[in-house]
Biopython code that builds the backbone (N, CA, C, O; Angstrom):
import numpy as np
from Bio.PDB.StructureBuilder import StructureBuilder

atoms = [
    (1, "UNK", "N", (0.828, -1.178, 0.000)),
    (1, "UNK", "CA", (0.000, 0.000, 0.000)),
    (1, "UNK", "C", (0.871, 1.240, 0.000)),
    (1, "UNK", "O", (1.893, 1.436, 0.658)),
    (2, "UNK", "N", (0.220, 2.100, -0.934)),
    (2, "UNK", "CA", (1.153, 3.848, -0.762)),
    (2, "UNK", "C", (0.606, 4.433, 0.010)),
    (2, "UNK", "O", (-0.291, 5.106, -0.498)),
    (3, "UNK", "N", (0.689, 4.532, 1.059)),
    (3, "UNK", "CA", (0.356, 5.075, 2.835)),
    (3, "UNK", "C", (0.682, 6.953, 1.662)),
    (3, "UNK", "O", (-0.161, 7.849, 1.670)),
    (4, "UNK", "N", (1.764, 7.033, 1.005)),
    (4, "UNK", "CA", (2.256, 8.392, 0.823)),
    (4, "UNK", "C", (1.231, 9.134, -0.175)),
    (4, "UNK", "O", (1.069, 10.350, -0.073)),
    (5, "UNK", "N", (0.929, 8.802, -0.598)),
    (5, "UNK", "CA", (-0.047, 9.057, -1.903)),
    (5, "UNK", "C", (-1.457, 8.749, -1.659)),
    (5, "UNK", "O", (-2.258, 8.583, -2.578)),
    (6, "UNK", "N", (-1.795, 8.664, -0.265)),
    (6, "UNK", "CA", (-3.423, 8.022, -0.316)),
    (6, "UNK", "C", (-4.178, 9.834, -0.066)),
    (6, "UNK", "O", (-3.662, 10.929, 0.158)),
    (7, "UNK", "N", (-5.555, 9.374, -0.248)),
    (7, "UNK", "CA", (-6.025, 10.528, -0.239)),
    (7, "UNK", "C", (-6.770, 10.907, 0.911)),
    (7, "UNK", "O", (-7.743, 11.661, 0.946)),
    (8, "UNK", "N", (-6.173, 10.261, 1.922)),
    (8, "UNK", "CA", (-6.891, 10.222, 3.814)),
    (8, "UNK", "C", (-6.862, 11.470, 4.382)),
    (8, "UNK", "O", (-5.956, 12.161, 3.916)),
    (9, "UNK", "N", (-7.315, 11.834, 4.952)),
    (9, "UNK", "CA", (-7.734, 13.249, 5.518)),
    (9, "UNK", "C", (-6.194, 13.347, 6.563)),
    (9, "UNK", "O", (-5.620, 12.261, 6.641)),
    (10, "UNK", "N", (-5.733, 14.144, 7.090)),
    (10, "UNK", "CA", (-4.456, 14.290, 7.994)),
    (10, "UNK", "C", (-5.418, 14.530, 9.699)),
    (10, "UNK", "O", (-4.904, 14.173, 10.759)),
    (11, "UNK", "N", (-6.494, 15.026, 9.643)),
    (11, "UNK", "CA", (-7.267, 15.828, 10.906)),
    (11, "UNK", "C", (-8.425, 14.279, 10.842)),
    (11, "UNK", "O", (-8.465, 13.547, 9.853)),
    (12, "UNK", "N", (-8.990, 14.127, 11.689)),
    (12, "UNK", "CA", (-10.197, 13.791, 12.168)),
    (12, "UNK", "C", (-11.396, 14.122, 11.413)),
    (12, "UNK", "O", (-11.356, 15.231, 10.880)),
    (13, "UNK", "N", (-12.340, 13.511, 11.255)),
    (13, "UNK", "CA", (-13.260, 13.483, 9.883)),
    (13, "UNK", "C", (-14.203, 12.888, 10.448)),
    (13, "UNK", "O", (-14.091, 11.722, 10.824)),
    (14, "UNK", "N", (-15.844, 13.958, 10.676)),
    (14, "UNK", "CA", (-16.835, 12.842, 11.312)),
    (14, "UNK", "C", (-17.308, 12.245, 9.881)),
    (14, "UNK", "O", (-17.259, 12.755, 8.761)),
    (15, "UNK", "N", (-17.867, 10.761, 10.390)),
    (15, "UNK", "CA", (-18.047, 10.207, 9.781)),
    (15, "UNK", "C", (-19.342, 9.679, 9.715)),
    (15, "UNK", "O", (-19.909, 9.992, 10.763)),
    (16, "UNK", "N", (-20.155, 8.967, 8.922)),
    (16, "UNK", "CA", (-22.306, 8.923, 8.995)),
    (16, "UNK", "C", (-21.481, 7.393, 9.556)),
    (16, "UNK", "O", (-20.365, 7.037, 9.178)),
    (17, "UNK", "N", (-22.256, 6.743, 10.413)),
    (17, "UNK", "CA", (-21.929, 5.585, 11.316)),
    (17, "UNK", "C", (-22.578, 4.420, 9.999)),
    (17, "UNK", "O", (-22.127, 3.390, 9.498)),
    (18, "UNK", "N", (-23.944, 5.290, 9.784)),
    (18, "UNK", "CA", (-24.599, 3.967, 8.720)),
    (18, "UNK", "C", (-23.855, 3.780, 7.164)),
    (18, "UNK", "O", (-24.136, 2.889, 6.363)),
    (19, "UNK", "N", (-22.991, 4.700, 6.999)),
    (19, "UNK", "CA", (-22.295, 4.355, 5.755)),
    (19, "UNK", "C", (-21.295, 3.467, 6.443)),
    (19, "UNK", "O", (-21.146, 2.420, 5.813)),
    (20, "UNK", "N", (-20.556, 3.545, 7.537)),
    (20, "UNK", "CA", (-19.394, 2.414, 7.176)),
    (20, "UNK", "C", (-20.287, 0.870, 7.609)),
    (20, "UNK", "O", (-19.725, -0.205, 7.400)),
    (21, "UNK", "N", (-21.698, 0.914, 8.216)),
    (21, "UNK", "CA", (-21.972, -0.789, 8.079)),
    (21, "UNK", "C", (-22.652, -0.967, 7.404)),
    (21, "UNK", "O", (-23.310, -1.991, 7.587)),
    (22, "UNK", "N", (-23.005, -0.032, 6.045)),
    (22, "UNK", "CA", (-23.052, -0.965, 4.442)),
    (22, "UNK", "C", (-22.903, -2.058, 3.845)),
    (22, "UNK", "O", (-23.714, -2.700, 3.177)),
    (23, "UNK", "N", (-21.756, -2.281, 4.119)),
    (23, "UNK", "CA", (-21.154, -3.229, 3.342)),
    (23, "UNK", "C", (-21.157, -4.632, 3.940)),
    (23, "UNK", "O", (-21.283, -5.758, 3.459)),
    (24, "UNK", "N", (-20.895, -3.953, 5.663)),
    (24, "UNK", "CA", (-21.191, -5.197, 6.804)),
    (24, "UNK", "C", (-22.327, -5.786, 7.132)),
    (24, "UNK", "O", (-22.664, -6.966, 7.229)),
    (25, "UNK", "N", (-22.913, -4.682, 7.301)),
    (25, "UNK", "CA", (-24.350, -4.805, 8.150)),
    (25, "UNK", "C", (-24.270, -4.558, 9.595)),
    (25, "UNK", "O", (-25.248, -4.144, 10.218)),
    (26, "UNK", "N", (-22.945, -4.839, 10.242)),
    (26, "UNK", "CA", (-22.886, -4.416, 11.465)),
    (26, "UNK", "C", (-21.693, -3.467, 11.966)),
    (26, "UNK", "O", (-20.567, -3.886, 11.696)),
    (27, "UNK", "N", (-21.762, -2.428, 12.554)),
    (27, "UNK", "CA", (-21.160, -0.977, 12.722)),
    (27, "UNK", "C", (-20.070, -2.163, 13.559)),
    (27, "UNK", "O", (-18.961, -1.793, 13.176)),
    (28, "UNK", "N", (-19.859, -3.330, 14.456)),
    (28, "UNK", "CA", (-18.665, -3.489, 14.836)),
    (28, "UNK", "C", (-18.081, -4.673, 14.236)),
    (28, "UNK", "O", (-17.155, -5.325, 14.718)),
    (29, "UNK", "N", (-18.586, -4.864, 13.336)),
    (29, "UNK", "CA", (-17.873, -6.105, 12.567)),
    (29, "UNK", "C", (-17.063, -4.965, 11.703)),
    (29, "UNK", "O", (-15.887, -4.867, 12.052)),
    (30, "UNK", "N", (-17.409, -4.210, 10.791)),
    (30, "UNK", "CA", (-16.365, -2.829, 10.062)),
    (30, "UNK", "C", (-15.719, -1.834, 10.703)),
    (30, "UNK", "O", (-15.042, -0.983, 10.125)),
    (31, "UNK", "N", (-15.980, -1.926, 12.459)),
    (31, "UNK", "CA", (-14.852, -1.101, 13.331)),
    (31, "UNK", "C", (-13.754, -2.292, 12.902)),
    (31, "UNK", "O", (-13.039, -2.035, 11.934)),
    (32, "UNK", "N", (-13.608, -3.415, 13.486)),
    (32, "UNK", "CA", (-13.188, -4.585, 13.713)),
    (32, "UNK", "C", (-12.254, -4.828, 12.227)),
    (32, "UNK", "O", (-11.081, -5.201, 12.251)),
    (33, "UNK", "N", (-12.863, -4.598, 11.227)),
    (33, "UNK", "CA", (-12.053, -4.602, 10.291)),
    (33, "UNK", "C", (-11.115, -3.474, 10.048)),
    (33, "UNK", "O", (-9.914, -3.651, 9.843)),
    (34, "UNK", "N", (-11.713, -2.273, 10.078)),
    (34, "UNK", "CA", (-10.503, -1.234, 10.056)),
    (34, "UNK", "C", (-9.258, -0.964, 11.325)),
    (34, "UNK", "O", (-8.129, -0.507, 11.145)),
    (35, "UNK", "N", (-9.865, -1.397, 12.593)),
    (35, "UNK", "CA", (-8.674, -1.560, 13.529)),
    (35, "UNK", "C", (-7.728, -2.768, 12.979)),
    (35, "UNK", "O", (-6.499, -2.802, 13.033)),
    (36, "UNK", "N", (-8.334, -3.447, 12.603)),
    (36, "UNK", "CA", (-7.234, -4.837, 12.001)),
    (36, "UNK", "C", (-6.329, -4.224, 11.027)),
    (36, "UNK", "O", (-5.144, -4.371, 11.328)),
    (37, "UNK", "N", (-6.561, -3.551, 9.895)),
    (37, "UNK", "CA", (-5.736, -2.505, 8.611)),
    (37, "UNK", "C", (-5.432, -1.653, 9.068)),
    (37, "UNK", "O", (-4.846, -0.948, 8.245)),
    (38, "UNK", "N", (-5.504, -0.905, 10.686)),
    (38, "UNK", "CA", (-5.017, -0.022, 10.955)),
    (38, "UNK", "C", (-3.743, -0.569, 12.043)),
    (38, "UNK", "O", (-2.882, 0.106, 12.606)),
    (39, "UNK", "N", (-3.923, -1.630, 12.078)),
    (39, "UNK", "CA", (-2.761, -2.256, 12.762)),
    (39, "UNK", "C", (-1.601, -2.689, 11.958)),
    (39, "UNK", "O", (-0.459, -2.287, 12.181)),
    (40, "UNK", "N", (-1.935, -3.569, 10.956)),
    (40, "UNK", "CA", (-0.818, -3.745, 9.657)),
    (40, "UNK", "C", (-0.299, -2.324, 9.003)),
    (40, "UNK", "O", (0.905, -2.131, 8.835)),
    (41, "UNK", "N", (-1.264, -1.374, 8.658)),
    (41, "UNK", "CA", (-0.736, -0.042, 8.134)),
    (41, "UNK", "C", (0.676, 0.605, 9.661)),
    (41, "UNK", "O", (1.896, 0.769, 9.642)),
    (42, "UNK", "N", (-0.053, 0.720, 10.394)),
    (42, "UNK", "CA", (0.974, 1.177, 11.625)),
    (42, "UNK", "C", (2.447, 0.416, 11.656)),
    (42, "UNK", "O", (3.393, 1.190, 11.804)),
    (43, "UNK", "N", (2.807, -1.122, 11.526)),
    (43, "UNK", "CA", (3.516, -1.807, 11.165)),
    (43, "UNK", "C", (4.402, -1.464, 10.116)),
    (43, "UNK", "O", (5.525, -0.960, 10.082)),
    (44, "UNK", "N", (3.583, -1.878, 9.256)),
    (44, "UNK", "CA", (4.304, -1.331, 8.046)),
    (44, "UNK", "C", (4.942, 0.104, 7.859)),
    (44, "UNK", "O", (5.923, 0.227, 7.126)),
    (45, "UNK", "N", (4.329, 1.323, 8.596)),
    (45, "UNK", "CA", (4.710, 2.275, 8.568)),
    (45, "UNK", "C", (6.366, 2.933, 9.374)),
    (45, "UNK", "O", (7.251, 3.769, 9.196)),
    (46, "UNK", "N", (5.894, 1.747, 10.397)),
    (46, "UNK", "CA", (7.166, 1.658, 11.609)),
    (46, "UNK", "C", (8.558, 0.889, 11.216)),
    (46, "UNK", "O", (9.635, 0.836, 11.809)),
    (47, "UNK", "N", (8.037, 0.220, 9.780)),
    (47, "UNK", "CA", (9.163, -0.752, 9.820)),
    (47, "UNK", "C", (9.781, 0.202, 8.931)),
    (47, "UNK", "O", (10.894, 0.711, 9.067)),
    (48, "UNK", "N", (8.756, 0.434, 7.800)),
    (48, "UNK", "CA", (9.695, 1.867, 6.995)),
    (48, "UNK", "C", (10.378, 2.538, 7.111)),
    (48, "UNK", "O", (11.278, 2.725, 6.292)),
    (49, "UNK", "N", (10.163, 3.473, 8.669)),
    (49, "UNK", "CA", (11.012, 4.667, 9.396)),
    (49, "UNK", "C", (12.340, 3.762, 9.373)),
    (49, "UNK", "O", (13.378, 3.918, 8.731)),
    (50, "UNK", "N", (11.893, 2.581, 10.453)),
    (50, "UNK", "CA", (12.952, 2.308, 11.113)),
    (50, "UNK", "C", (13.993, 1.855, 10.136)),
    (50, "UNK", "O", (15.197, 1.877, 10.391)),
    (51, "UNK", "N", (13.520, 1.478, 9.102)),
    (51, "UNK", "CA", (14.573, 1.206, 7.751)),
    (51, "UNK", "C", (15.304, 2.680, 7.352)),
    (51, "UNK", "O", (16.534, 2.685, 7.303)),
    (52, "UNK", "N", (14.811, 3.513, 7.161)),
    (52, "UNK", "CA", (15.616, 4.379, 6.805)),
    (52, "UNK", "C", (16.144, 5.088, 7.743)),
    (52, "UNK", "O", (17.214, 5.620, 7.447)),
    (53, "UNK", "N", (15.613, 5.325, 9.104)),
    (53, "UNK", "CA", (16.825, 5.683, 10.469)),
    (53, "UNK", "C", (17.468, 4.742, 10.564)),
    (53, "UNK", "O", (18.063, 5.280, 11.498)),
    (54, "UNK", "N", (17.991, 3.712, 10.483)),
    (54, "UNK", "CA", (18.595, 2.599, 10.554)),
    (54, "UNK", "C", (20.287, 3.143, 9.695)),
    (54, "UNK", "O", (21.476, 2.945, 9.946)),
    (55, "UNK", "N", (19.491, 3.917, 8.583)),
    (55, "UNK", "CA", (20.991, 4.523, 7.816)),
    (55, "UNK", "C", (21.998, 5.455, 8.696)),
    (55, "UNK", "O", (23.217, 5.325, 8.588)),
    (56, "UNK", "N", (21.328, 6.517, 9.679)),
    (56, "UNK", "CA", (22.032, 7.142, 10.512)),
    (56, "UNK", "C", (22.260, 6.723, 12.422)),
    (56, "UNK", "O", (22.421, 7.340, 13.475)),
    (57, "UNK", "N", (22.153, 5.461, 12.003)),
    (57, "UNK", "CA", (22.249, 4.904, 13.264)),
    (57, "UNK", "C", (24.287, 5.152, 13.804)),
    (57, "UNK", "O", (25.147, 5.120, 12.924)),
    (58, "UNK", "N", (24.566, 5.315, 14.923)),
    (58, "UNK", "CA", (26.196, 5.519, 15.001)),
    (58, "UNK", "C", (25.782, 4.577, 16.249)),
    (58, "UNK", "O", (24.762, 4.281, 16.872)),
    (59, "UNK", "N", (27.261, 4.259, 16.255)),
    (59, "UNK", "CA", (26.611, 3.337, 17.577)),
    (59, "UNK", "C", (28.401, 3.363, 18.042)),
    (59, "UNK", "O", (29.378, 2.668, 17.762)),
    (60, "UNK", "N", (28.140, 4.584, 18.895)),
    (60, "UNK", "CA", (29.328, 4.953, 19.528)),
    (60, "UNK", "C", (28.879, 4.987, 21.151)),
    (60, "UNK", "O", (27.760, 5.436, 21.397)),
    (61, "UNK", "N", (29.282, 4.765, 21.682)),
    (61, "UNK", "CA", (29.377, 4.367, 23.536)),
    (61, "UNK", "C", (29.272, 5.698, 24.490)),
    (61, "UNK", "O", (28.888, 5.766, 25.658)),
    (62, "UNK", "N", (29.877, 7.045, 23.349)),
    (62, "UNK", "CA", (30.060, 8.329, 24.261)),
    (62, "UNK", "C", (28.565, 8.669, 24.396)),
    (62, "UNK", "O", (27.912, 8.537, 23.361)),
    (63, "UNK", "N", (27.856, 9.120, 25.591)),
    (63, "UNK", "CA", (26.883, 9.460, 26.358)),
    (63, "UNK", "C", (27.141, 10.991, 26.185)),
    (63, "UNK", "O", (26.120, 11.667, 26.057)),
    (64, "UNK", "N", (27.973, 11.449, 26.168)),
    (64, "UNK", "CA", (28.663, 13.347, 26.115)),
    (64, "UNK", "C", (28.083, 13.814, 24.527)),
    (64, "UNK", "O", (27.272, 14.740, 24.540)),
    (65, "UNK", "N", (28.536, 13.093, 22.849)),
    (65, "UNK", "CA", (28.088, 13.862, 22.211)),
    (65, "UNK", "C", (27.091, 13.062, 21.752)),
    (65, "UNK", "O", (27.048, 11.832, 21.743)),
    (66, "UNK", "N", (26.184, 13.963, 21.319)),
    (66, "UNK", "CA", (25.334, 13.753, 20.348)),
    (66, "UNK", "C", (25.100, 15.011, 19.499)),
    (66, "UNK", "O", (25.062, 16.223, 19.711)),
    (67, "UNK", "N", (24.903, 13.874, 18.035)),
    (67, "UNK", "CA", (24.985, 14.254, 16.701)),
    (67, "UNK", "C", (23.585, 14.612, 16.526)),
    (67, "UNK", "O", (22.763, 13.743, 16.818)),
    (68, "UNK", "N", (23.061, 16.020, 15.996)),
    (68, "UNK", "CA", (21.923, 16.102, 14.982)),
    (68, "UNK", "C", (21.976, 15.968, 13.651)),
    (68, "UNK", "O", (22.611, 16.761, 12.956)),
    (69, "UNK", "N", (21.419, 15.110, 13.238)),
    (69, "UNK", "CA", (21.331, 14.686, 11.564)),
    (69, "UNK", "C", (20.307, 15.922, 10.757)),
    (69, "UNK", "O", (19.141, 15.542, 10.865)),
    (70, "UNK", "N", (20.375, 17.132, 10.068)),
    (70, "UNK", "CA", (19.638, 17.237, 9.521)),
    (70, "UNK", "C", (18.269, 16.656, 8.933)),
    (70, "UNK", "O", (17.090, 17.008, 8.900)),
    (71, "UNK", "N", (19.221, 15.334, 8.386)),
    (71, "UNK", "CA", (18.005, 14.689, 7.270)),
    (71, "UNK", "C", (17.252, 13.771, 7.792)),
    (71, "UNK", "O", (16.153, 13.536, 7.291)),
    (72, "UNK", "N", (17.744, 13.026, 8.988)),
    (72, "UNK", "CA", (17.258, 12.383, 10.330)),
    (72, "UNK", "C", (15.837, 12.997, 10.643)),
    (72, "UNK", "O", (14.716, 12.494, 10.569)),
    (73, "UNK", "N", (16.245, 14.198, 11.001)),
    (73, "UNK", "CA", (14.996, 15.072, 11.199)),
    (73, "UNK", "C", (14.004, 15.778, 10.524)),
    (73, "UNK", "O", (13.047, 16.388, 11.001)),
    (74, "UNK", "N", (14.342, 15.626, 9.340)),
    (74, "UNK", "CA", (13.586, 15.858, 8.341)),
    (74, "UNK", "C", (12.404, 14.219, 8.064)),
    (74, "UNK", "O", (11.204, 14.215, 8.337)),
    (75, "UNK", "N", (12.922, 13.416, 7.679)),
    (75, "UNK", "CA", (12.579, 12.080, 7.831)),
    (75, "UNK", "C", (11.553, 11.858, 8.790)),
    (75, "UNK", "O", (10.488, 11.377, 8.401)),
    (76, "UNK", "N", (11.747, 12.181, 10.165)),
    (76, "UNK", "CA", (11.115, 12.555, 11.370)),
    (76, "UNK", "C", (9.970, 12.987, 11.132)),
    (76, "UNK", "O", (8.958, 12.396, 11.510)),
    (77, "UNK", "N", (9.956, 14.442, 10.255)),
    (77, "UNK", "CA", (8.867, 15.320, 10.757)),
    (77, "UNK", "C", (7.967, 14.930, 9.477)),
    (77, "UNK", "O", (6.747, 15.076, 9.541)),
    (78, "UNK", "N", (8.443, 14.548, 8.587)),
    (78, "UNK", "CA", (7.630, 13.671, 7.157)),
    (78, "UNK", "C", (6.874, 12.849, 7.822)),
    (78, "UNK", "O", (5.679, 13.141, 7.775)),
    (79, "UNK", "N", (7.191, 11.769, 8.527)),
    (79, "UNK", "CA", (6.287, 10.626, 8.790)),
    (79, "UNK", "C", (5.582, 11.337, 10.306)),
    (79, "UNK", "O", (4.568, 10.806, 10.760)),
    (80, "UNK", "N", (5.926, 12.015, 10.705)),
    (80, "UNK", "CA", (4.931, 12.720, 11.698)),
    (80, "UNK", "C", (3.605, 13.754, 10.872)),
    (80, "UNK", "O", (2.554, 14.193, 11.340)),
    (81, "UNK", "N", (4.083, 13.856, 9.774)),
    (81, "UNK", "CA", (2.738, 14.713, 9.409)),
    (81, "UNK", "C", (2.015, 13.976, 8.750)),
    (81, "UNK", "O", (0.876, 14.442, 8.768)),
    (82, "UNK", "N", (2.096, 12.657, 7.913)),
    (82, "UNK", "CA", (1.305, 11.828, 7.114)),
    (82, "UNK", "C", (0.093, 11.365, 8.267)),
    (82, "UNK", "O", (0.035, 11.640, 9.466)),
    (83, "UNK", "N", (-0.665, 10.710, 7.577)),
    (83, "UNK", "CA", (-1.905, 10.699, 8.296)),
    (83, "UNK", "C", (-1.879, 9.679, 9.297)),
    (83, "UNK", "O", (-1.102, 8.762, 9.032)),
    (84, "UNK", "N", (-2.519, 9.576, 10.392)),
    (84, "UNK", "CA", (-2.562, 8.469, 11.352)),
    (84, "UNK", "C", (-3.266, 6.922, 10.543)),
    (84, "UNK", "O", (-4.167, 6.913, 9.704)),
    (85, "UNK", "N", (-2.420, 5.538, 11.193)),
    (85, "UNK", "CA", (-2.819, 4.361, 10.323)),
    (85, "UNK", "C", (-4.543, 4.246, 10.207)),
    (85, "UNK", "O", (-5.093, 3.559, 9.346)),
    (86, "UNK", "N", (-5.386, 5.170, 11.390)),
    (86, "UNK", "CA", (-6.385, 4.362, 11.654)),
    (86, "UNK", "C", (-7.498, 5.370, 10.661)),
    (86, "UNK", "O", (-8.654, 5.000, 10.457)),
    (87, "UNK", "N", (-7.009, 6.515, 10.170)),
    (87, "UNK", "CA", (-7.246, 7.436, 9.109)),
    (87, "UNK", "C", (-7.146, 6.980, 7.309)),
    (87, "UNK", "O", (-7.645, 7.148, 6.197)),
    (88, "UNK", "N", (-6.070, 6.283, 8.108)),
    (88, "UNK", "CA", (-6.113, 5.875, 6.566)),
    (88, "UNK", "C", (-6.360, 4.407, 6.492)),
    (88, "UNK", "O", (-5.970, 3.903, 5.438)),
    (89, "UNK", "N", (-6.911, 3.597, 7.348)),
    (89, "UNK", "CA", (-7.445, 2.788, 7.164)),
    (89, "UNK", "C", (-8.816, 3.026, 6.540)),
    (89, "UNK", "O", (-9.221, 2.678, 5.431)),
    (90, "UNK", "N", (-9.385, 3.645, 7.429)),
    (90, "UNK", "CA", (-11.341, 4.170, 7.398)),
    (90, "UNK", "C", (-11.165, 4.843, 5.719)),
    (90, "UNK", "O", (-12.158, 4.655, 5.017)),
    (91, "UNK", "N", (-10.503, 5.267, 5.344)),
    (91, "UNK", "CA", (-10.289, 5.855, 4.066)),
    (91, "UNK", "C", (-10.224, 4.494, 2.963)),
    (91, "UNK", "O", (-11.074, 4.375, 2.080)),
    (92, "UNK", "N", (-9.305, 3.679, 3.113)),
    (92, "UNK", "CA", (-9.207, 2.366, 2.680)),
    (92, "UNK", "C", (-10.399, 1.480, 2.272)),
    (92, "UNK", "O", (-10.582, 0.893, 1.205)),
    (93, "UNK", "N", (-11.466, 1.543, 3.813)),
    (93, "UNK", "CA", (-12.215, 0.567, 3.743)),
    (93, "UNK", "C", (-13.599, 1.691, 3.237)),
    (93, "UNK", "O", (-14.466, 0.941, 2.788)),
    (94, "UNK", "N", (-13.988, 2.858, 3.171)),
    (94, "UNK", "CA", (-14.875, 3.481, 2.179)),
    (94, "UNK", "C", (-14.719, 3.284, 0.910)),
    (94, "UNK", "O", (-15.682, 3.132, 0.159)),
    (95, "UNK", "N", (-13.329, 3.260, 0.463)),
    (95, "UNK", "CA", (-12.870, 3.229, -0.919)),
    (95, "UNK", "C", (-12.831, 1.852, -1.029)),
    (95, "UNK", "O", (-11.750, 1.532, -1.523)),
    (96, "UNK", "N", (-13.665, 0.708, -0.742)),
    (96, "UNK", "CA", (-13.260, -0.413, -0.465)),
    (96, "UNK", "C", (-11.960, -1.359, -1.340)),
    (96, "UNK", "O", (-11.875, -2.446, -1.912)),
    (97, "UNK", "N", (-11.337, -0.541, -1.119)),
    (97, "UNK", "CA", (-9.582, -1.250, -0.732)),
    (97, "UNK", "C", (-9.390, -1.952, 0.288)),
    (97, "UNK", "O", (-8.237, -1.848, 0.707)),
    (98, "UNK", "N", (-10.148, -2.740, 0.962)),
    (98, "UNK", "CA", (-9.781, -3.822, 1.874)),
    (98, "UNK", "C", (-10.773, -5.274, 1.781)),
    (98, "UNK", "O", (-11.942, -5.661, 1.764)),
    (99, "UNK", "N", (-9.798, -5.588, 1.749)),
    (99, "UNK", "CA", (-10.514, -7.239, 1.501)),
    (99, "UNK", "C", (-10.290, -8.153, 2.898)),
    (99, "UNK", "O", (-9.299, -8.298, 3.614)),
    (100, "UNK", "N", (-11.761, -8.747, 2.969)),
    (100, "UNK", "CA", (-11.660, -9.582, 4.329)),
    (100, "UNK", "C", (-13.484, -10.844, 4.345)),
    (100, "UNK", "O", (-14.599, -10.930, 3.831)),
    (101, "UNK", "N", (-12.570, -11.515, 5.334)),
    (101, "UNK", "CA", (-13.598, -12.488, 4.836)),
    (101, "UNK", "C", (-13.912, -13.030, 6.232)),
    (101, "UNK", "O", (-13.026, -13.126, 7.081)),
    (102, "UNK", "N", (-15.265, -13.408, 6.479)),
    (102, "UNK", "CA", (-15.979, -13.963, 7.700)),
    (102, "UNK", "C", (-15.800, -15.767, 7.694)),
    (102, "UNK", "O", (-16.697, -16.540, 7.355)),
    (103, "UNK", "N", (-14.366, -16.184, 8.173)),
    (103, "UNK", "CA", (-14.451, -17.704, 8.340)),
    (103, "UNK", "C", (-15.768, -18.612, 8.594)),
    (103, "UNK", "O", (-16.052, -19.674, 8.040)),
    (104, "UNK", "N", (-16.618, -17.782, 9.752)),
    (104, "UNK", "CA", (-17.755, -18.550, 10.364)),
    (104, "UNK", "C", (-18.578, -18.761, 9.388)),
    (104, "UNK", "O", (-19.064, -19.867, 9.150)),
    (105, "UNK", "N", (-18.825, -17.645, 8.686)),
    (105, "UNK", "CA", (-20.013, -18.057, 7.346)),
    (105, "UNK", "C", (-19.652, -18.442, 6.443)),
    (105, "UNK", "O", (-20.567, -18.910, 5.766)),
    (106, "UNK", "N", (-18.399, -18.538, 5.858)),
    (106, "UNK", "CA", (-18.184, -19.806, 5.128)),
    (106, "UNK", "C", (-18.500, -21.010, 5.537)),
    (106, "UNK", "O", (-19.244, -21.585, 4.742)),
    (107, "UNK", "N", (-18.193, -21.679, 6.571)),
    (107, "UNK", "CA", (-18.421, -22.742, 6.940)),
    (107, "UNK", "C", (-19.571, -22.949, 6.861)),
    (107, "UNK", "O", (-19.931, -23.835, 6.086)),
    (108, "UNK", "N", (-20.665, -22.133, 7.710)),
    (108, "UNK", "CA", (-21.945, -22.357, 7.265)),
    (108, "UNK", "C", (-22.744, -22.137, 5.914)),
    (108, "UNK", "O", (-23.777, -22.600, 5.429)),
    (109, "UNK", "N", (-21.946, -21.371, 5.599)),
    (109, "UNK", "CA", (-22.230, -21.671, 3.943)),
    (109, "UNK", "C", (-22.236, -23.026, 3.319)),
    (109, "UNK", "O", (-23.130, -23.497, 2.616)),
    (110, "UNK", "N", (-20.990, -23.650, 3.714)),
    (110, "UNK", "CA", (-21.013, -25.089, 3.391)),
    (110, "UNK", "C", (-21.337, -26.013, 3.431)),
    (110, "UNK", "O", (-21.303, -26.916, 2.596)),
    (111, "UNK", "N", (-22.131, -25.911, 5.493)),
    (111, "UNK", "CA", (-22.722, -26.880, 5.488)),
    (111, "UNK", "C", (-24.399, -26.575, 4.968)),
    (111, "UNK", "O", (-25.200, -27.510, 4.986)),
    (112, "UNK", "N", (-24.687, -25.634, 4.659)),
    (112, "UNK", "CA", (-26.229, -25.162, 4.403)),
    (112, "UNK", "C", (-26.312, -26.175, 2.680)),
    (112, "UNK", "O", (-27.244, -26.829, 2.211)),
    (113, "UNK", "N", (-24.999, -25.921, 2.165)),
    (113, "UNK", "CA", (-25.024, -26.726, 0.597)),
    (113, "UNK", "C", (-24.954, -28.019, 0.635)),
    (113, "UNK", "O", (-24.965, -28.669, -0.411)),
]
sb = StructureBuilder()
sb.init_structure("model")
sb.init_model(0)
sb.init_chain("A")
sb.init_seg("    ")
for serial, (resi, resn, name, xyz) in enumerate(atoms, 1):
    if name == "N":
        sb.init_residue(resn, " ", resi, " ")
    sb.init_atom(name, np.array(xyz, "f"), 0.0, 1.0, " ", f" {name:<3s}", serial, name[0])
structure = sb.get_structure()
C-alpha cells in the first residue's frame, strides 16, 4: 500500500456511522475490520522509518556527544505529518480497498449446501 499518496484526511473526519456498516451490516464487525488494517498499516509504517533511520544509526558508547542529523529530522517530521494508520485505514475501507472475509459463514455456507 502507498500510505504516501493516499487521499486520507491528515485531521479527524466525522463520519455517517450507517455508511461504514453498508457493506457489513454491522457498525462493529467494520470497526473490527478497520482496527485490524489499521494495525498492519501502523507496522508497516514503523518498519519503513525504522529502515531508513537505521541509515544514521552511530553506535558509539560516548553518552557526552550527540549528533543532529539534519536529514534524520527531516525524515522525522515527514512521517509525523502523514496521516494516522487508523485514518487511513477508514479511508481504505470506504474506498473499499480492503478485503476480508468472515471464516464462520463460510463454513456455514457449506454446510447449508
Amino acid at each position: 500500500m502507498d500510505y504516501k499518496k493516499s487521499k486520507a484526511p491528515v485531521n479527524t473526519v466525522t463520519r455517517n456511522i450507517m455508511d461504514l456498516c453498508d457493506e457489513t451490516g454491522n457498525i462493529y464487525e467494520s470497526v473490527s475490520i478497520i482496527a485490524k488494517r489499521a494495525n498492519q498499516i501502523s507496522v508497516q509504517i514503523k518498519e519503513d522509518l525504522s529502515k531508513k533511520l537505521a541509515e544514521f544509526a552511530s553506535y558509539n558508547d560516548s553518552l557526552e556527544e550527540v549528533f543532529e542529523n539534519r536529514e534524520q529530522i527531516e525524515i522525522s517530521r515527514y512521517y509525523e505529518k502523514l496521516p494516522k494508520p487508523s485514518l487511513l485505514a477508514t479511508q481504505e475501507f470506504i474506498e473499499h480497498k480492503v478485503y476480508w472475509r468472515d471464516p464462520s459463514k463460510d463454513v456455514q455456507q457449506a454446510i447449508e449446501q
